[in-house]
C-alpha positions in Angstrom: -33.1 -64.5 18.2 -36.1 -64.0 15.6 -37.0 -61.4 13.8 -40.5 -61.4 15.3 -39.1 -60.8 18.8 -37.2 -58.6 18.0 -39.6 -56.5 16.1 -41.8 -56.5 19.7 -39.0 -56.6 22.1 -40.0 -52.9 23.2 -43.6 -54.1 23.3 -42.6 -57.1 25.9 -40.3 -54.4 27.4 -43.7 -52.8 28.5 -45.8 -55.4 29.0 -43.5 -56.5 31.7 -43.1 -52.8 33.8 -47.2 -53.5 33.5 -46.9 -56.9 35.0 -46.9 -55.7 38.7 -49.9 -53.9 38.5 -51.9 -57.0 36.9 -55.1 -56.7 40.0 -54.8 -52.6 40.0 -57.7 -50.5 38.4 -57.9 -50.4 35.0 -57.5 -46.0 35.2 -54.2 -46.5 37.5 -53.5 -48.9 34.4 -53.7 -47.0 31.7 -51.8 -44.1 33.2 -48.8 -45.9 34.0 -48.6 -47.3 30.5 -49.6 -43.4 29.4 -46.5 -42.3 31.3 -44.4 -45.3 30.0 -45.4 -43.7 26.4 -44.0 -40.5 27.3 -40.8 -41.1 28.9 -40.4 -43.5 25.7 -41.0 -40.6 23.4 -39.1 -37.9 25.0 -36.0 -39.9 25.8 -35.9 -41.5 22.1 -36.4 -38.0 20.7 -34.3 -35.7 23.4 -31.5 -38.5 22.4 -32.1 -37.9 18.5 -32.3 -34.1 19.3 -28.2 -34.3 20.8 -27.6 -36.5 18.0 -28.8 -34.7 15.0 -27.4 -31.3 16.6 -24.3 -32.5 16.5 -24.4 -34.7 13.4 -25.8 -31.0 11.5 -22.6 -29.4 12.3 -20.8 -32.2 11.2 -22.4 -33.1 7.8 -22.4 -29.0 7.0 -18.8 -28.9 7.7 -18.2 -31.6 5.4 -20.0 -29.4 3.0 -18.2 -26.3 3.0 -15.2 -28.1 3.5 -14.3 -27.5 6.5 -14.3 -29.3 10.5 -17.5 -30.0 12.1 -17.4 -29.8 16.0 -13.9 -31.8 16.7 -13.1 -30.5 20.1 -15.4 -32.3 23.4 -15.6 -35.4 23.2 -14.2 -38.2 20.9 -14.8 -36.9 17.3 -16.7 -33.9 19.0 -19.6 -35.9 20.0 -20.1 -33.9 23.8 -20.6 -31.2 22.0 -24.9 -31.4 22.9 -23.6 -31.6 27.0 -21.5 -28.5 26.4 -24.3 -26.6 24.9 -26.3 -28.0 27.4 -24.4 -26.8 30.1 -23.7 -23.4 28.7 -27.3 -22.7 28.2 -28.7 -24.0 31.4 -26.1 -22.0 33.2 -26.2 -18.9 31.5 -28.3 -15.5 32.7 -31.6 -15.2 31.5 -32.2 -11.5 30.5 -35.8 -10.7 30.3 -36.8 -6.8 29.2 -37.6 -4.7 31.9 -41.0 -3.9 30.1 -41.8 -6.8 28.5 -45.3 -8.6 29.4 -43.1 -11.6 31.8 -45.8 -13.8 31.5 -46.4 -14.5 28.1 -42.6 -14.6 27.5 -42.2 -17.1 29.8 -44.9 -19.0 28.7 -44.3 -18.8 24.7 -41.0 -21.1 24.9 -43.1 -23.8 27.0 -46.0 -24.1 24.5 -43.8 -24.3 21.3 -42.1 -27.2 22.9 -45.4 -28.7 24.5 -46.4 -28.6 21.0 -44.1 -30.4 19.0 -43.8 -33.0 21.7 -47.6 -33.7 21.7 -47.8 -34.2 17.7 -44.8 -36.9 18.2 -47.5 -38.9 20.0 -49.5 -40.4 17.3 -47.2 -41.5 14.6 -46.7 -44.9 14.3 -43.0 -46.0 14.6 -43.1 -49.5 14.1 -45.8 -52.5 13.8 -48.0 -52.0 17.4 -45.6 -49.2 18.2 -47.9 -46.0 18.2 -47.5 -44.0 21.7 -51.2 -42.8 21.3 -53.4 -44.3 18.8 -56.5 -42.7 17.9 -59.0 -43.2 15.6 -58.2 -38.8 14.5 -54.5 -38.9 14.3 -54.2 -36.9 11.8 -56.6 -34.3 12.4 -55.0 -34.1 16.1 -51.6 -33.7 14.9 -52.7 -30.6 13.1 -54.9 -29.1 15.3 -52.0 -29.4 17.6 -49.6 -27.8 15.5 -52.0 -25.3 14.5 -50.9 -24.0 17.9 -46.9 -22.9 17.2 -48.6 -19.6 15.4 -50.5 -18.7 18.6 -47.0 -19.1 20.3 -44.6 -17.7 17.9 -47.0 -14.7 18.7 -46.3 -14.9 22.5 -42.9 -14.6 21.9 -42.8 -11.7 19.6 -45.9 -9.5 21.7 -44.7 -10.8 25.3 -40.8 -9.2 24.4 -41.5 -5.7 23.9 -39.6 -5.2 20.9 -40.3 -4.5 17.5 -37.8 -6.5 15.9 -39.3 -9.6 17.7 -43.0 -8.8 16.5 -41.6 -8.3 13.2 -40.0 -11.3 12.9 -43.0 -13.0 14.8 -45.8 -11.5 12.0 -43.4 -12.4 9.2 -43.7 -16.4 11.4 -47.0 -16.3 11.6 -47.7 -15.0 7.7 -45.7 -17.6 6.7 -46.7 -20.8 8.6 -50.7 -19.7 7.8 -49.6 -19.5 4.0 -47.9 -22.8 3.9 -50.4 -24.7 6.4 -52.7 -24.7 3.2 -50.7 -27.0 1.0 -49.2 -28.8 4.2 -53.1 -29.7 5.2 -54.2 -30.1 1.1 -51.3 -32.4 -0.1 -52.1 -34.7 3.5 -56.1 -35.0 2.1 -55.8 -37.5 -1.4 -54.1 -40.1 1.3 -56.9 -39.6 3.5 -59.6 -39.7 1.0 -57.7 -43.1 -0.8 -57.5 -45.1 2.7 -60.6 -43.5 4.1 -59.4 -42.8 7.7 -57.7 -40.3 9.7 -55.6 -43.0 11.1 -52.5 -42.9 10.9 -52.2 -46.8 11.7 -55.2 -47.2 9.1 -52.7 -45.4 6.4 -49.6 -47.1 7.1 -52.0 -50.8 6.5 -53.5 -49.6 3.2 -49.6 -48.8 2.0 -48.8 -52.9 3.0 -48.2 -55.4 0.1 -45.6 -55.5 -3.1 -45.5 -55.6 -6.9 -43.5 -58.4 -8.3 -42.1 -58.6 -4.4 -39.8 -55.7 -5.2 -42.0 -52.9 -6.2 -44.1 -51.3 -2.6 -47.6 -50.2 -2.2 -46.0 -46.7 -1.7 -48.0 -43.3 -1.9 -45.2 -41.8 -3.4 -44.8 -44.6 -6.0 -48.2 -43.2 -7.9 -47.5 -39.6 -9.4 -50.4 -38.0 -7.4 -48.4 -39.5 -4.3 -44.9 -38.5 -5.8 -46.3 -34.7 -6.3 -48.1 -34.0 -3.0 -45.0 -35.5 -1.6 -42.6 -32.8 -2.5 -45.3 -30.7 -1.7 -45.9 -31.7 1.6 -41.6 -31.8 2.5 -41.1 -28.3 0.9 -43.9 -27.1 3.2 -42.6 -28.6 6.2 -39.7 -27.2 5.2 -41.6 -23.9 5.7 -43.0 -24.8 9.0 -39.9 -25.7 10.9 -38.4 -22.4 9.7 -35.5 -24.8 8.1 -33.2 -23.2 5.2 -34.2 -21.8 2.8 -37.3 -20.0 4.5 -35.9 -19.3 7.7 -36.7 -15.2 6.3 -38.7 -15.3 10.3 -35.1 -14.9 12.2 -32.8 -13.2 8.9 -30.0 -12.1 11.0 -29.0 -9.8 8.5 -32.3 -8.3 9.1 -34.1 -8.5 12.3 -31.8 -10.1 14.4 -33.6 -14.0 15.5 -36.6 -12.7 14.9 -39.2 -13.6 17.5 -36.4 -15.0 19.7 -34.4 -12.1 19.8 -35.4 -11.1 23.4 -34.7 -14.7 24.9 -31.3 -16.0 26.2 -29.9 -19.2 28.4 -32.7 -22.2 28.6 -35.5 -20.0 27.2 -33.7 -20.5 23.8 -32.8 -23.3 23.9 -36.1 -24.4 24.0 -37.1 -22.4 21.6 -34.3 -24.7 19.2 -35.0 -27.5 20.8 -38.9 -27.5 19.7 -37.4 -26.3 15.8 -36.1 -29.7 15.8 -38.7 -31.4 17.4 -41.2 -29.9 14.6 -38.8 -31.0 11.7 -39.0 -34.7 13.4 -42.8 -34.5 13.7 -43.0 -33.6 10.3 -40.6 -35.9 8.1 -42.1 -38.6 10.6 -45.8 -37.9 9.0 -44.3 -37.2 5.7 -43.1 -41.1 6.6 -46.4 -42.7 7.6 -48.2 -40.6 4.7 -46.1 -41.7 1.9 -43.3 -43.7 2.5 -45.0 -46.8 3.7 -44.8 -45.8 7.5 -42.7 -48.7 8.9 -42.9 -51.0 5.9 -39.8 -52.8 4.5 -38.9 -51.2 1.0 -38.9 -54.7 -1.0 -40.6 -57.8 0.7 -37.3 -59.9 1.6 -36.2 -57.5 4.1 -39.6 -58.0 6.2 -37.5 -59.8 8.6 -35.3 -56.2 10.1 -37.4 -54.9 12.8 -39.9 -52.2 11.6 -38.7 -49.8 13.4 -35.3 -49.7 12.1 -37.5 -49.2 8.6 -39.2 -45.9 10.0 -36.1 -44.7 11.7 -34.0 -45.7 8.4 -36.8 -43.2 6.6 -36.5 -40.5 9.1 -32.8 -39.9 9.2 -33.0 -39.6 5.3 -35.3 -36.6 5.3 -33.4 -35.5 8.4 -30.6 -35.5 6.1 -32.5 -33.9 3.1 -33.0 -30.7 5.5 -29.3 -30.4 6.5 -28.5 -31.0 2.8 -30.9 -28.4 1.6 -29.9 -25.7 4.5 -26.0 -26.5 3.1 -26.8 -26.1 -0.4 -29.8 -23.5 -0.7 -29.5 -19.5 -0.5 -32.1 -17.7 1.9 -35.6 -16.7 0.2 -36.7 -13.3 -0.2 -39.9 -13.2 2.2 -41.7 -12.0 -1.1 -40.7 -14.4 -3.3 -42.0 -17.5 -0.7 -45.2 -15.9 0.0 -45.9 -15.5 -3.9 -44.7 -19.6 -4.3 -47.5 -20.3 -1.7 -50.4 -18.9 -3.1 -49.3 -19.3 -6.9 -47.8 -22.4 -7.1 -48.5 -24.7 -4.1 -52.1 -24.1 -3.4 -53.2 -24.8 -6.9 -50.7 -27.7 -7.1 -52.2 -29.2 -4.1 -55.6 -29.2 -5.2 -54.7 -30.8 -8.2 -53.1 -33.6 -6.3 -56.6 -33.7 -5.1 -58.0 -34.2 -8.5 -55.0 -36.6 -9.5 -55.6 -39.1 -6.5 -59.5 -38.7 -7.7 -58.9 -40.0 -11.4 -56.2 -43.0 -10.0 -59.2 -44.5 -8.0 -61.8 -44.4 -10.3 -60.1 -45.7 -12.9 -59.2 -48.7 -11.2 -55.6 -47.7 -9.3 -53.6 -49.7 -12.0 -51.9 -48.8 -15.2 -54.6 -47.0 -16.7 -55.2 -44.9 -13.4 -51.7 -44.5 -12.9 -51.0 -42.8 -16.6 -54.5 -40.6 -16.6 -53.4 -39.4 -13.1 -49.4 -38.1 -13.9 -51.1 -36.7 -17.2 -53.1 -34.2 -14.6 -50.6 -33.7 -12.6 -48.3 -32.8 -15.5 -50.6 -30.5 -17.6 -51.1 -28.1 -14.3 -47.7 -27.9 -13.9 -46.8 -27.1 -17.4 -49.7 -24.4 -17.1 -48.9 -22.8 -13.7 -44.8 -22.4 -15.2 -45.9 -21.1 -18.5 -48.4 -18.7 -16.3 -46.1 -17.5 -13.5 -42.8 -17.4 -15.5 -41.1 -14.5 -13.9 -37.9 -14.1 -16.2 -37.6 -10.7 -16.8 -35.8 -8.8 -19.3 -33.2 -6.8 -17.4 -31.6 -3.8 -19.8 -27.8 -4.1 -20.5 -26.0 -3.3 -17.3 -23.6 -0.6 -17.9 -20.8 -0.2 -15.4 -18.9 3.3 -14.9 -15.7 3.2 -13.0 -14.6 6.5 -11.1 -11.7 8.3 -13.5 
């Protein structure tokens, strides 16, 4: 079996459901393929969900050193249909005077919202669910939308801790949307589209045969990179910012009040974020679906984009195993003072590349900016302080 058929097999898959309907409007059409899309997307991604719970737990274990979830299953791996189970069968408590409405509702439009920006990343060659000319701009007007419902939660439950831990949310996904928006806008002025197809093309083609037409392989690429993964990082509430639900401090935060299914939505759309992300981060800077060197073209893209995914996926778990919780304090000053100006400069960076021709030249003059602004903003915001001798007096 070739590697071109394979590479289109899910394609064909399609095209053949769409076969019966070959004399049917063109509307009834493009709904049925529309719903095709969707079932696609949420059973790929519900599956990855159950895998990557599981595979968390597992890899975290390892860590520490101890066992992972060992007990359902073979090697523990029922242990998403026992969750599953317990939460779908457990009572959900809703405070007497909370406002019922918007606390139902919250849950739904976190998870509606991470679901929708799935829709137009491309996932392999002629593989994007929804391709529009705006990708980009709709996958963050979309998201935009998890601060309006992190705020839902935290107002609709009638409890302080939850609208504390929903305002410290909200402060904290506004403050790192900046650089997360920012670091996305050198790509889009290099390629010159908000598509995320038309960025994934301009990233096509090799050096030598071995070296890729990578983002991240320039330093202005490399840099807003990092940027873009640590704020995502941010955004999906992932270790070590997860300061919004500090159980040493205000309990789960905005989900304190929400038990049973409710919360497990509420996880479930965590992890759905954290996949929307690293799969942007993927198609911004990682060559989207591209082989890494040019004689592996012939493994189906897809497996390339997935390959991509699970590594960031596995960056997050690694980082939440390894990492300390933030002071809410100390991330709110690394926003403003260190990744806004470092995104901008990115900005600048990606500016000088291009107009000195994208080669050698361009590639020098642009880690040169980068590098200066970083040396500046350390030497500026060093925050070593000089602590006096500590003295310690025991009780005689």
């Amino acid at each position: 079996m070739s590697g071109a058929f394979l590479d289109q097999i899910f394609l064909r898959a399609k095209e053949s459901l769409l076969s019966p309907l070959a004399g049917a409007p063109d509307w009834l059409i493009q709904i049925v393929s529309s719903l095709i899309n969707i079932s696609s997307l949420l059973g790929v991604f519900l599956t990855l969900f159950a895998l990557i719970s599981v595979l968390e737990r597992k890899i975290l274990g390892r860590m520490q050193n101890r066992y992972g979830p060992n007990r359902v299953g073979p090697f523990g791996l029922f242990q998403p249909v026992a969750d599953g189970i317990k939460m779908l069968i457990k009572e959900d408590v809703v405070p007497a005077r909370a406002d019922k409405v918007v606390h139902f509702f919250a849950p739904i439009l976190v998870a509606a919202t991470a679901i929708l920006t799935l829709g137009v990343i491309p996932y392999g060659r002629n593989m994007t669910p929804f391709a529009i000319d705006g990708g980009i701009l709709f996958f963050f007007a979309v998201g935009s939308t998890t601060e309006l419902a992190v705020f839902m939660a935290g107002w609709g439950s009638n409890n302080k801790f939850s609208m504390l831990g929903a305002m410290r949310a909200i402060a904290q996904m506004v403050s790192y949307e900046l650089p997360l928006l920012i670091a996305t806008l050198p790509v889009v002025m290099i390629v010159g589209s908000l598509s995320p197809d038309a960025i994934v093309a301009a990233q096509d083609g090799y050096s030598f045969g071995i070296l890729p037409h990578w983002f991240v392989t320039t330093p202005w690429g490399a840099a807003a990179f990092i940027l873009f993964f640590v704020s995502g990082l941010v955004e999906s509430n992932r270790t070590p910012f997860d300061v919004p639900e500090g159980e040493s401090e205000i309990v789960a935060g905005h989900m304190t009040e929400y038990s049973g299914f409710k919360y497990a939505t509420f996880f479930m759309a965590e992890y759905f974020g954290m996949f929307a992300i690293s799969g942007l981060a993927v198609t911004l800077f990682l060559g989207g679906w591209h082989s890494p060197i040019a004689p592996l073209n012939f493994i189906p893209s897809y497996l390339w984009f997935f390959l991509k995914l699970s590594a960031l996926l596995f960056v997050y778990i690694w980082v939440r195993g390894t990492l300390p919780r933030t002071r809410v304090d100390q991330i709110m000053n690394f926003a403003w003072k260190f990744m806004l100006p470092m995104a901008f400069t990115c900005i600048v960076a990606a500016a000088v590349w291009h107009y000195q021709g994208r080669g050698l030249a361009g590639w020098l003059w642009s880690l040169a900016v980068i590098a200066i602004v970083y040396l500046a903003l350390s030497r500026l915001l060093d925050t070593s302080k000089k602590f006096a001798p500590r003295t310690y007096r025991f009780a005689e």
